[in-house]
NUMARMAR-931898 format. One record per atom (N, C-alpha, C): y, x, z; atom name. Coordinates in nm, 2 decimals. Layout:
REM NUMARMAR-931898
ATOM  Y  X  Z  CA
...
This chain:
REM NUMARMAR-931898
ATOM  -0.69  -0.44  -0.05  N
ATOM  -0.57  -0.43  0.04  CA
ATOM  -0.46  -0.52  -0.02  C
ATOM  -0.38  -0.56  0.07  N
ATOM  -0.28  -0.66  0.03  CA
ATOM  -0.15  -0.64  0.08  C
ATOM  -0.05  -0.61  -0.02  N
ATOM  0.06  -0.54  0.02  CA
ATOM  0.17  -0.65  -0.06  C
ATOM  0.27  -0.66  0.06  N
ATOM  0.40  -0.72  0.02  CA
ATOM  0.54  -0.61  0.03  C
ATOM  0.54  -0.60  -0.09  N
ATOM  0.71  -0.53  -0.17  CA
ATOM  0.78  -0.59  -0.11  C
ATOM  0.92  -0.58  -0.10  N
ATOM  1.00  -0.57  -0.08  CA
ATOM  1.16  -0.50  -0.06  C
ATOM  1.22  -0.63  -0.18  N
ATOM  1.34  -0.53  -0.23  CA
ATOM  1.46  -0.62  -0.16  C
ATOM  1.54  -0.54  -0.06  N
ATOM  1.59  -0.67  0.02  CA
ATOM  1.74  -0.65  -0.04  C
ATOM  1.83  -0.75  0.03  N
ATOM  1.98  -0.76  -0.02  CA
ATOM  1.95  -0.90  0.03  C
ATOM  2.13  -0.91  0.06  N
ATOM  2.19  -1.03  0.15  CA
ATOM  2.22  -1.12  -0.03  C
ATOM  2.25  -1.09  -0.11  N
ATOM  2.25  -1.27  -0.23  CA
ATOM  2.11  -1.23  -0.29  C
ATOM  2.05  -1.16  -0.29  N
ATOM  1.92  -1.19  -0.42  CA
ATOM  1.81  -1.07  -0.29  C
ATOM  1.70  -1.13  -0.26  N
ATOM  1.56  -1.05  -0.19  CA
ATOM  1.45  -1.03  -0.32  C
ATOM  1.42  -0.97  -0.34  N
ATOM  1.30  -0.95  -0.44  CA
ATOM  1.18  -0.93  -0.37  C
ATOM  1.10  -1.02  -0.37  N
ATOM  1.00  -1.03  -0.33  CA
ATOM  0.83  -1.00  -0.39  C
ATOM  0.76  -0.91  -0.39  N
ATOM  0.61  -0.90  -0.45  CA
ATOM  0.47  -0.88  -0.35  C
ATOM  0.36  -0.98  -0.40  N
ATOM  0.27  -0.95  -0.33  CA
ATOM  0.15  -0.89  -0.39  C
ATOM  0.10  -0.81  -0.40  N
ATOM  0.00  -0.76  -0.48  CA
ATOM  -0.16  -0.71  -0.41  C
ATOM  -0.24  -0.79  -0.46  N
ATOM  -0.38  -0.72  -0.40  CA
ATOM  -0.45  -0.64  -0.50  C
ATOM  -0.50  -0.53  -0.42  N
ATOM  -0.60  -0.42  -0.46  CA
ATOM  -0.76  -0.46  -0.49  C
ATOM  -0.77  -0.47  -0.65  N
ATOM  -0.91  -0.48  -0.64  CA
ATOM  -0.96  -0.38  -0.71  C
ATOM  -1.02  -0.27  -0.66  N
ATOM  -1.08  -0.20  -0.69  CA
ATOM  -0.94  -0.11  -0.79  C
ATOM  -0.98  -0.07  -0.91  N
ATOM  -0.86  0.01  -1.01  CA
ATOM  -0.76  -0.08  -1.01  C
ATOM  -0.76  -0.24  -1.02  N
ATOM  -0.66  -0.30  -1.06  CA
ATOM  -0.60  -0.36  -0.95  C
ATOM  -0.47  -0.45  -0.98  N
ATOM  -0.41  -0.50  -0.88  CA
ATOM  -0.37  -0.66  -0.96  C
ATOM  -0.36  -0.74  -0.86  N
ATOM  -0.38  -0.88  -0.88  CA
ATOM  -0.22  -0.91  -0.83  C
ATOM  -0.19  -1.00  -0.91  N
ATOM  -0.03  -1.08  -0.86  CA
ATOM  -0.05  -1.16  -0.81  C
ATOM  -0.05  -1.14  -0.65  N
ATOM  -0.03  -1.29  -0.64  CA
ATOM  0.08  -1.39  -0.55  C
ATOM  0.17  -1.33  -0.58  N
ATOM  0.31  -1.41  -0.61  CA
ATOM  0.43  -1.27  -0.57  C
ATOM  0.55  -1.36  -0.67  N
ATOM  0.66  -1.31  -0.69  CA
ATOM  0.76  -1.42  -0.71  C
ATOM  0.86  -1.34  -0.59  N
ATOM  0.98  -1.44  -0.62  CA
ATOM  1.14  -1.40  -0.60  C
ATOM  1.20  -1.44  -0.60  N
ATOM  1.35  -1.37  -0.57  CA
ATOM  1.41  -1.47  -0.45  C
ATOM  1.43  -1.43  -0.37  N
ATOM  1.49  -1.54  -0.26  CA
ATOM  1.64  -1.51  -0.24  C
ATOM  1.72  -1.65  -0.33  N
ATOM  1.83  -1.63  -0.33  CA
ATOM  1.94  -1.69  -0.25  C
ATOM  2.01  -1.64  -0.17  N
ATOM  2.08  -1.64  -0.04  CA
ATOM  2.23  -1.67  -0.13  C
ATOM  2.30  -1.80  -0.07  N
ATOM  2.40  -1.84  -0.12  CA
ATOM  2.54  -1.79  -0.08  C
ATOM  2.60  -1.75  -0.12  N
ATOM  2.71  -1.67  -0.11  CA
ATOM  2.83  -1.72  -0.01  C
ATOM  2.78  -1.87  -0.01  N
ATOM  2.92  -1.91  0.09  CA
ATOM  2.84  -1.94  0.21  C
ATOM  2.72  -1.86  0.26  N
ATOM  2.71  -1.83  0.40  CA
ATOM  2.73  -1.71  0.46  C
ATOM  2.75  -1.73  0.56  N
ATOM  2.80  -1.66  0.67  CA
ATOM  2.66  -1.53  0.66  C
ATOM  2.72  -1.40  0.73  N
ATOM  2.63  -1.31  0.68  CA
ATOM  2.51  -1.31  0.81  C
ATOM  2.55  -1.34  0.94  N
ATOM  2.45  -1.43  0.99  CA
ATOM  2.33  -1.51  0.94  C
ATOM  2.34  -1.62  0.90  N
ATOM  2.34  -1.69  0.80  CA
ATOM  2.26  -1.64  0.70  C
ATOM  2.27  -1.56  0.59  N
ATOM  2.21  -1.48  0.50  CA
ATOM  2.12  -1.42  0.60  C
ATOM  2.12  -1.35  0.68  N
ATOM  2.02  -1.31  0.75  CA
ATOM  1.87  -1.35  0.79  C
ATOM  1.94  -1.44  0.87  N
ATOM  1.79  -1.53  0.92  CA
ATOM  1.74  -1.60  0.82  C
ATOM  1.85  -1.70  0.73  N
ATOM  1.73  -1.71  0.56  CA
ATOM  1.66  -1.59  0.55  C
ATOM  1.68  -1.43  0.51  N
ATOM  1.60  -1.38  0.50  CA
ATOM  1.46  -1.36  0.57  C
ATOM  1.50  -1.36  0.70  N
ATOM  1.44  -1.32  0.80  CA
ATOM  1.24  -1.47  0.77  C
ATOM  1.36  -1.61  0.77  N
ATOM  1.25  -1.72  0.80  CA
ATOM  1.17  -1.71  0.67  C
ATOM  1.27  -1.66  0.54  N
ATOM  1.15  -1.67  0.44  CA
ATOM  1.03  -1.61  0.46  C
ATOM  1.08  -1.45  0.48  N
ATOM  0.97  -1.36  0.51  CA
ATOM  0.84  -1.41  0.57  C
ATOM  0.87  -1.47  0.67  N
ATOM  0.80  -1.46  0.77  CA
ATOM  0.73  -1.57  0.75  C
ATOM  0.76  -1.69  0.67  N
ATOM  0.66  -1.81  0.61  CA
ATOM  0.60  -1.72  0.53  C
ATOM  0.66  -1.64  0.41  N
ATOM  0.57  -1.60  0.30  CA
ATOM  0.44  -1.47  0.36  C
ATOM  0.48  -1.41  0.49  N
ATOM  0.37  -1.34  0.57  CA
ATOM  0.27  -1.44  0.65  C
ATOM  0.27  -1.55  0.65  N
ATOM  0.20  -1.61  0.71  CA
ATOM  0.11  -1.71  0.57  C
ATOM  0.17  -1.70  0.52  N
ATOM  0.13  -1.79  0.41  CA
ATOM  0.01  -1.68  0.34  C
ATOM  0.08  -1.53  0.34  N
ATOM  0.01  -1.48  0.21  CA
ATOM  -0.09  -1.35  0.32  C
ATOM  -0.05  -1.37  0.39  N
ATOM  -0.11  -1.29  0.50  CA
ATOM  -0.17  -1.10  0.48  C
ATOM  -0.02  -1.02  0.39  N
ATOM  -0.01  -0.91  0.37  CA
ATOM  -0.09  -0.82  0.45  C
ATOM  -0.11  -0.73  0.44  N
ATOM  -0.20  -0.60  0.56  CA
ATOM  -0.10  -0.51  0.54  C
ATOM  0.01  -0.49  0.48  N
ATOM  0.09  -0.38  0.52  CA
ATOM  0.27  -0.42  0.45  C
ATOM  0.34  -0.40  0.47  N
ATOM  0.51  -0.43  0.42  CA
ATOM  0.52  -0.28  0.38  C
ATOM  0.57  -0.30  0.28  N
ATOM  0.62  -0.16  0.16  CA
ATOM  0.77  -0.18  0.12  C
ATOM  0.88  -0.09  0.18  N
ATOM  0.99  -0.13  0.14  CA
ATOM  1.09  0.02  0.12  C
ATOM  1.19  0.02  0.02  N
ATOM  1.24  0.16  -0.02  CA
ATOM  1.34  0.19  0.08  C
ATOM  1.32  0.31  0.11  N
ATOM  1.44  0.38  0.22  CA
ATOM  1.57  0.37  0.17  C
ATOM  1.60  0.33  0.28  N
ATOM  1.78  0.33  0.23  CA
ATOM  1.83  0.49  0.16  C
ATOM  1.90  0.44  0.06  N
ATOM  1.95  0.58  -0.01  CA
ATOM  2.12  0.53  -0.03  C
ATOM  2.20  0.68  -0.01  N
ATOM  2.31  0.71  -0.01  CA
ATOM  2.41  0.63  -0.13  C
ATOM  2.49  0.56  -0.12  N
ATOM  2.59  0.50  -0.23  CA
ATOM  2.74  0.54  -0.17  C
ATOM  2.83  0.49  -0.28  N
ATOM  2.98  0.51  -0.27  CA
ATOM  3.00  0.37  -0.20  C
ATOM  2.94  0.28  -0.21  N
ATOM  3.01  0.16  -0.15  CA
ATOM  2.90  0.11  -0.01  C
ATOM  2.99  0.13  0.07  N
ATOM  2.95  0.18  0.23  CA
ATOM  2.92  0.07  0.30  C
ATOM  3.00  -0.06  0.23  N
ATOM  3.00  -0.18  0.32  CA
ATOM  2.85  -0.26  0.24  C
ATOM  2.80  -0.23  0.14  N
ATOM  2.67  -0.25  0.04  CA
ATOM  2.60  -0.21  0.11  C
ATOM  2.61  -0.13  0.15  N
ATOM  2.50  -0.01  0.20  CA
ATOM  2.44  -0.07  0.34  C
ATOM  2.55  -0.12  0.43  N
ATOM  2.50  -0.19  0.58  CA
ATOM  2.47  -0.31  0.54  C
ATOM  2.50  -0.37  0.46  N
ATOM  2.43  -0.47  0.42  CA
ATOM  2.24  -0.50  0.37  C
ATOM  2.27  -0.41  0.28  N
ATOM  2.10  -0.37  0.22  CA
ATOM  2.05  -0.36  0.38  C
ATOM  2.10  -0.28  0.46  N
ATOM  2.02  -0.22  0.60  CA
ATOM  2.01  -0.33  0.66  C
ATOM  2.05  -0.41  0.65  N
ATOM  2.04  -0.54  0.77  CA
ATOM  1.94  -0.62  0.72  C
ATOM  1.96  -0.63  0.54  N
ATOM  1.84  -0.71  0.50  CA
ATOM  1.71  -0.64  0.53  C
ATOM  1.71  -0.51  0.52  N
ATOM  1.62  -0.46  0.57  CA
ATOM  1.52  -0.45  0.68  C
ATOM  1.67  -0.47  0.76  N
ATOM  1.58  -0.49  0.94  CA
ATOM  1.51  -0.62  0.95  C
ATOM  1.53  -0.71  0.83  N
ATOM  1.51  -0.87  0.86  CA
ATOM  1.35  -0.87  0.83  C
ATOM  1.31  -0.77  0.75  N
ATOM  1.20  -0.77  0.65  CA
ATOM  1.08  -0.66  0.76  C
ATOM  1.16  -0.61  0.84  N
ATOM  1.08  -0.50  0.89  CA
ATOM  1.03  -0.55  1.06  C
ATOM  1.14  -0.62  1.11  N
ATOM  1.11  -0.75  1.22  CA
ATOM  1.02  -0.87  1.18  C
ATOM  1.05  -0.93  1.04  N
ATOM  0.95  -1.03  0.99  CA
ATOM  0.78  -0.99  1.05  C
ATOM  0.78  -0.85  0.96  N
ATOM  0.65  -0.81  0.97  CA
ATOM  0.58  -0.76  1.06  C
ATOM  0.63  -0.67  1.17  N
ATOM  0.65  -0.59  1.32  CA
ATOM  0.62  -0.72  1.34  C
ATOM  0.67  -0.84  1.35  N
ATOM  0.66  -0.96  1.45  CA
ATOM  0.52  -1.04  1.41  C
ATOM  0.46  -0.97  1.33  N
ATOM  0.29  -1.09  1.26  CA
ATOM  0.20  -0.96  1.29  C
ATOM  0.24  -0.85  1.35  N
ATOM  0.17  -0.78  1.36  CA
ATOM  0.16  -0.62  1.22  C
ATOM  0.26  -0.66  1.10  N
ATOM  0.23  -0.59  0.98  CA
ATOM  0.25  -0.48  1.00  C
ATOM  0.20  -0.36  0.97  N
ATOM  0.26  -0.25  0.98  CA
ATOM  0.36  -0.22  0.85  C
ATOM  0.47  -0.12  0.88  N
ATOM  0.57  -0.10  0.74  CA
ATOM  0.56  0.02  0.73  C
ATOM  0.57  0.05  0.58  N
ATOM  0.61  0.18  0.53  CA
ATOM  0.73  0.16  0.43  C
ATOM  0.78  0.30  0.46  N
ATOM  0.89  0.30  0.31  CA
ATOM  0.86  0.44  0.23  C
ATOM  0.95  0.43  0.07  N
ATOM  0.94  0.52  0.01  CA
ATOM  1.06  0.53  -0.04  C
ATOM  1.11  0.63  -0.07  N
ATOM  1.21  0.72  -0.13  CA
ATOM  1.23  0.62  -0.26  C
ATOM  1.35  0.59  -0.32  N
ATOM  1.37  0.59  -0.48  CA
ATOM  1.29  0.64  -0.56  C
ATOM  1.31  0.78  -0.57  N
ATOM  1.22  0.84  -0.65  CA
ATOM  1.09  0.86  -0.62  C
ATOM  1.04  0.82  -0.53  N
ATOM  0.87  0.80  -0.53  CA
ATOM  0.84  0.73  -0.59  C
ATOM  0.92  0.57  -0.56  N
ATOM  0.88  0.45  -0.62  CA
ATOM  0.86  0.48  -0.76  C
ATOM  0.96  0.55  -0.85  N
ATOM  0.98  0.57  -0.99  CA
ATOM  0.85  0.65  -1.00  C
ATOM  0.85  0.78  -0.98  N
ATOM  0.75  0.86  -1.01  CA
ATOM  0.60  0.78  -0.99  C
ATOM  0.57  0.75  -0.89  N
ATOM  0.47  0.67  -0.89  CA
ATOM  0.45  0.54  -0.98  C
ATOM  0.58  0.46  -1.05  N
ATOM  0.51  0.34  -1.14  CA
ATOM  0.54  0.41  -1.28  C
ATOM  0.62  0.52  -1.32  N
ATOM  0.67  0.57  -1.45  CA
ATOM  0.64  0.72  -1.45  C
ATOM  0.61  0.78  -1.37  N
ATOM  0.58  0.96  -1.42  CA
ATOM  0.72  1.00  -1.44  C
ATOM  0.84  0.90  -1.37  N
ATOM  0.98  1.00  -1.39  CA
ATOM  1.05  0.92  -1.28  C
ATOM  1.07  1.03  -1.17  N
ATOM  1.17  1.02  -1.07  CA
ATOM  1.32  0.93  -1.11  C
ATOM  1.33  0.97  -1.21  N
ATOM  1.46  0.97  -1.30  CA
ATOM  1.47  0.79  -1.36  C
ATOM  1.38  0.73  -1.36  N
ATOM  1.38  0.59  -1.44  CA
ATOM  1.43  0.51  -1.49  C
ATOM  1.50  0.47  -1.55  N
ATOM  1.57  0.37  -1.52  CA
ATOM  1.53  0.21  -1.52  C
ATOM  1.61  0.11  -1.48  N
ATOM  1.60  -0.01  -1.42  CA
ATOM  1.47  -0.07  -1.55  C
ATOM  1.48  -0.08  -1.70  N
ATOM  1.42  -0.14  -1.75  CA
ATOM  1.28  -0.05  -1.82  C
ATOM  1.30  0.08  -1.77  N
ATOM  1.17  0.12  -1.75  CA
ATOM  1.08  0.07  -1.65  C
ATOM  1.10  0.08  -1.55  N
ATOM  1.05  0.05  -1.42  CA
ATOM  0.98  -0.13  -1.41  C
ATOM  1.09  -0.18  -1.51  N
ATOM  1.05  -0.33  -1.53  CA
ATOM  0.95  -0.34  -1.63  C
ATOM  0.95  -0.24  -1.75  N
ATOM  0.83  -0.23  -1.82  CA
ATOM  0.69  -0.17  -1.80  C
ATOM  0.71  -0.10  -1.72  N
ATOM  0.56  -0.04  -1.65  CA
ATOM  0.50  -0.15  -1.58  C
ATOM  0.58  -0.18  -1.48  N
ATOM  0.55  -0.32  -1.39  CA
ATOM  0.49  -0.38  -1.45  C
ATOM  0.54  -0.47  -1.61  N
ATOM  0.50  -0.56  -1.63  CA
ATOM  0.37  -0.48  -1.78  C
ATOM  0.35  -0.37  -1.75  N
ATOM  0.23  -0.31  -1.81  CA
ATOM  0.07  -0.32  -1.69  C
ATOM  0.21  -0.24  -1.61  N
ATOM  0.05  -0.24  -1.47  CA
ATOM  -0.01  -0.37  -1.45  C
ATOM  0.06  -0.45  -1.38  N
ATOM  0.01  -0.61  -1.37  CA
ATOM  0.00  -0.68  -1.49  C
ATOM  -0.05  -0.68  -1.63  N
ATOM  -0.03  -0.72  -1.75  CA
ATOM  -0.02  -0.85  -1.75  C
ATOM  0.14  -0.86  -1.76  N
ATOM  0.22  -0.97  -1.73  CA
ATOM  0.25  -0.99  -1.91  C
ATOM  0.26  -1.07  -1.94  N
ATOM  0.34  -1.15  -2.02  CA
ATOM  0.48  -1.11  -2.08  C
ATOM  0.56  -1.09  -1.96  N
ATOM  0.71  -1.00  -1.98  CA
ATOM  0.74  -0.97  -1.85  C
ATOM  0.84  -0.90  -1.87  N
ATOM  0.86  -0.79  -1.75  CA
ATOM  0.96  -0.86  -1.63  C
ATOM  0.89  -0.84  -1.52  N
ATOM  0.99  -0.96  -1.40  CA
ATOM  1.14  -0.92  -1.41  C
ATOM  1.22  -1.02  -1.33  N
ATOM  1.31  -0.96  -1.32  CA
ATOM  1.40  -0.85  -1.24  C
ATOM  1.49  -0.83  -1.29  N
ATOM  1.47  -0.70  -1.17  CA
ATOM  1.47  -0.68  -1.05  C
ATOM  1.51  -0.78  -0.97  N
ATOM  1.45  -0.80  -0.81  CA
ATOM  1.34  -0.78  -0.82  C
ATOM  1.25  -0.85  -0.87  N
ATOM  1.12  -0.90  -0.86  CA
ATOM  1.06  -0.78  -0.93  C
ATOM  1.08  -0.69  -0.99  N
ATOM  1.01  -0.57  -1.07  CA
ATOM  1.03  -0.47  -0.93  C
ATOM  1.17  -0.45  -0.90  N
ATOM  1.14  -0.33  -0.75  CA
ATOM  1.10  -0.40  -0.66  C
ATOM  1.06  -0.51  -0.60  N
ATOM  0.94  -0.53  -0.49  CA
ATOM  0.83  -0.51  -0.55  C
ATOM  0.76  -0.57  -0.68  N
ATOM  0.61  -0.53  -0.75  CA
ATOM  0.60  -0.38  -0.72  C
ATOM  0.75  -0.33  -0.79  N
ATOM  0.71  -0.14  -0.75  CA
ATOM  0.68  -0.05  -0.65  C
ATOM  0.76  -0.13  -0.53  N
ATOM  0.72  -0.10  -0.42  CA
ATOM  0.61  -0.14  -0.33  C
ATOM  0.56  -0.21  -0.40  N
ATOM  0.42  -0.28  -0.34  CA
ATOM  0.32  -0.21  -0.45  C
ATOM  0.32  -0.12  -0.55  N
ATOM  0.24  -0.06  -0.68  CA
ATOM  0.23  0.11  -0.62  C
ATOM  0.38  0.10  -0.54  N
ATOM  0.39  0.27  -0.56  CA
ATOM  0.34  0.31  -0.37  C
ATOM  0.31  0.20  -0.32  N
ATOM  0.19  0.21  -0.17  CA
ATOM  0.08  0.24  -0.23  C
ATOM  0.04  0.08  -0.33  N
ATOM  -0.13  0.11  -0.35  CA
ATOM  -0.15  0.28  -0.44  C
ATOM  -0.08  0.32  -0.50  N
ATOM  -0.10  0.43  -0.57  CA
ATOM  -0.10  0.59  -0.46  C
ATOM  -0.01  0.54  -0.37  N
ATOM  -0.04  0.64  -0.29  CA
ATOM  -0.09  0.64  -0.18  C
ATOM  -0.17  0.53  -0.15  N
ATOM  -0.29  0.51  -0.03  CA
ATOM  -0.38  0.58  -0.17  C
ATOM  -0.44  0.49  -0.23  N
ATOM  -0.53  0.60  -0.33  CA
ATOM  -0.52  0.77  -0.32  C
ATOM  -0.43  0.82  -0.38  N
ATOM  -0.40  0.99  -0.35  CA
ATOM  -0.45  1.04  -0.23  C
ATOM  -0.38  0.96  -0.10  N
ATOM  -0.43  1.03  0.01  CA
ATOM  -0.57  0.97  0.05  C
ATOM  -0.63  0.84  0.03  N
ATOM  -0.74  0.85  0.03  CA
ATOM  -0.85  0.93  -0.01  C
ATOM  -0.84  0.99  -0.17  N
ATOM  -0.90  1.10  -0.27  CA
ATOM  -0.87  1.22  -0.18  C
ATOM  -0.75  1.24  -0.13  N
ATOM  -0.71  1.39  -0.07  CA
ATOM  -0.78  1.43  0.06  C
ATOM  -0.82  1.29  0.12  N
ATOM  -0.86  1.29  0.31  CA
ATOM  -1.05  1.35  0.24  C
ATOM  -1.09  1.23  0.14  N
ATOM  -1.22  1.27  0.09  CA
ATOM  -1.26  1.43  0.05  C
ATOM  -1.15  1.47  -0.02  N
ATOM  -1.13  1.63  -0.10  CA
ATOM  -1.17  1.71  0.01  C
ATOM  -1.11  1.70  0.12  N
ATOM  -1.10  1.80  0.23  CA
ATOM  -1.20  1.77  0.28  C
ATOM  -1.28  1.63  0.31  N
ATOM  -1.45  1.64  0.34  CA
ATOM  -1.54  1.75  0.37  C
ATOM  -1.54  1.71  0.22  N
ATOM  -1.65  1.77  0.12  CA
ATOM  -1.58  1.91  0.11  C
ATOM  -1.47  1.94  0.07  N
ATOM  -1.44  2.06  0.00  CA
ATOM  -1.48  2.17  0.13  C
């Protein structure tokens, strides 16, 4: 299976693509797509939107994995993330991808065994799981996560659909 992360925002997108082979998972590409600050938020948009949708065509994902919007103090951040969001979720809806999202703390619990994680743990598992050299950066570590913390839990409920089989 081949799943593209996705950690969106209007100046920095963090981008991960990761395939399932068997126990392990394969990198095969990561990037940060950086959106220049003196455009228009228009503008920022559709950059997001056209990268996407070359790098879905290019890498030809089977599913978009992206984290649910979660609650902050800065409100005007917050509609922003959402919009990059919609750009990532239209990208893929529009090649046919289907999307899921996950909670913050799924993501965590699923790459670290702690809901709780913080930023440079999360970078160090990452770059444990995919035995990387050093650990991405942090855009690029919460798309790998969110494209790590699908494949881990398509596995669960795959084992769990099997459990009930048999059991």
């Amino acid at each position: 299976m081949r799943v593209l992360g996705v950690d969106p925002g209007t100046r920095r997108t963090g981008v991960g693509i990761l395939e399932a082979q068997g126990n392990r998972y394969a990198l095969l590409h990561t990037e940060i797509l950086r959106i220049a600050d003196k455009l228009a938020l228009a503008q920022k948009l559709c950059e997001i939107y056209q990268s996407l949708t070359a790098l879905i065509r290019l890498h030809r994902p089977e599913i978009l994995a992206l984290e649910n919007v979660f609650y902050g103090k800065d409100i005007p951040s917050m509609v922003k993330i959402g919009e990059a969001r919609a750009c990532a979720m239209i990208a893929a809806s529009e090649q046919g991808i289907p999307v899921v999202e996950y909670t913050p703390a799924r993501i965590k619990q699923s790459v670290t065994g702690n809901g709780r994680a913080s930023k440079e743990q999360m970078q160090q598992m990452v770059k444990v799981l995919l035995n990387l050299k050093a650990p991405p950066p942090s855009d690029s570590a919460d798309a790998l996560a969110v494209a790590i913390c699908h494949l881990h839990c398509k596995k669960k409920s795959h084992v769990s659909i099997l459990d009930r089989k048999t059991g």
